[in-house]
C-alpha positions, 0 to 999 in steps of 0.5 A: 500500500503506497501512501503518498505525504503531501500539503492539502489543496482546496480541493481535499475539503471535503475529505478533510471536513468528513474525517474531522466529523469522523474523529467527533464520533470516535471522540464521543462528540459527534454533534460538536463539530461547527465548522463548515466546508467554507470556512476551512477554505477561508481559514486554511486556503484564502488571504485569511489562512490561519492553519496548515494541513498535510493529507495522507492518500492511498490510491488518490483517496484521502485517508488521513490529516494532520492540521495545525497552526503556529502560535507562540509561547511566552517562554519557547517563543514560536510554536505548533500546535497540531490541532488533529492527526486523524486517519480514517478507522479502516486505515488505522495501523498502517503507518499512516498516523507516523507518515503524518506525524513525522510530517509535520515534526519535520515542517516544524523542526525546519521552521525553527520552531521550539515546541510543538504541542497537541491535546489527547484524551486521557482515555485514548491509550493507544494514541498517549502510547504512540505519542511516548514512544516518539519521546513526547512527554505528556503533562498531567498536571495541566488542566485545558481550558476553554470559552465556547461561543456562548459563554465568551459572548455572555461574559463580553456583553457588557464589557467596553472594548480597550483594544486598539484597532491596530492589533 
C-alpha cells in the first residue's frame, strides 16, 4: 500500500471536513463539530489562512490529516500546535498516523520552531502510547481550558472594548 505525504489543496475539503466529523464520533462528540466546508477554505486556503494541513492518500483517496497552526509561547517563543492527526478507522495501523506525524515534526523542526504541542484524551491509550514512544512527554498536571461561543459572548456583553484597532 503506497501512501503518498503531501500539503492539502482546496480541493481535499471535503475529505478533510468528513474525517474531522469522523474523529467527533470516535471522540464521543459527534454533534460538536461547527465548522463548515467554507470556512476551512477561508481559514486554511484564502488571504485569511490561519492553519496548515498535510493529507495522507492511498490510491488518490484521502485517508488521513494532520492540521495545525503556529502560535507562540511566552517562554519557547514560536510554536505548533497540531490541532488533529486523524486517519480514517479502516486505515488505522498502517503507518499512516507516523507518515503524518513525522510530517509535520519535520515542517516544524525546519521552521525553527521550539515546541510543538497537541491535546489527547486521557482515555485514548493507544494514541498517549504512540505519542511516548516518539519521546513526547505528556503533562498531567495541566488542566485545558476553554470559552465556547456562548459563554465568551455572555461574559463580553457588557464589557467596553480597550483594544486598539491596530492589533
Amino acid at each position: 500500500m503506497q501512501t503518498t505525504i503531501r500539503k492539502a489543496t482546496p480541493a481535499d475539503i471535503p475529505a478533510i471536513y468528513n474525517l474531522i466529523c469522523e474523529l467527533a464520533i470516535f471522540e464521543k462528540e459527534p454533534n460538536a463539530v461547527e465548522i463548515t466546508e467554507e470556512e476551512l477554505y477561508r481559514y486554511g486556503f484564502s488571504d485569511e489562512a490561519f492553519y496548515k494541513c498535510f493529507v495522507a492518500e492511498v490510491q488518490e483517496k484521502v485517508v488521513g490529516i494532520a492540521l495545525f497552526y503556529f502560535r507562540f509561547s511566552t517562554w519557547k517563543g514560536k510554536a505548533v500546535h497540531l490541532e488533529d492527526l486523524i486517519v480514517t478507522q479502516s486505515f488505522r495501523g498502517k503507518g499512516i498516523g507516523q507518515a503524518l506525524y513525522d510530517e509535520v515534526l519535520l515542517y516544524s523542526q525546519n521552521e525553527g520552531v521550539r515546541r510543538v504541542q497537541w491535546e489527547v484524551l486521557d482515555w485514548n491509550q493507544n494514541a498517549i502510547d504512540f505519542y511516548e514512544k516518539s519521546g513526547t512527554t505528556i503533562l498531567k498536571d495541566w488542566y485545558l481550558a476553554q470559552m465556547h461561543t456562548k459563554e465568551l459572548a455572555a461574559y463580553t456583553k457588557d464589557k467596553n472594548s480597550r483594544l486598539d484597532e491596530s492589533i
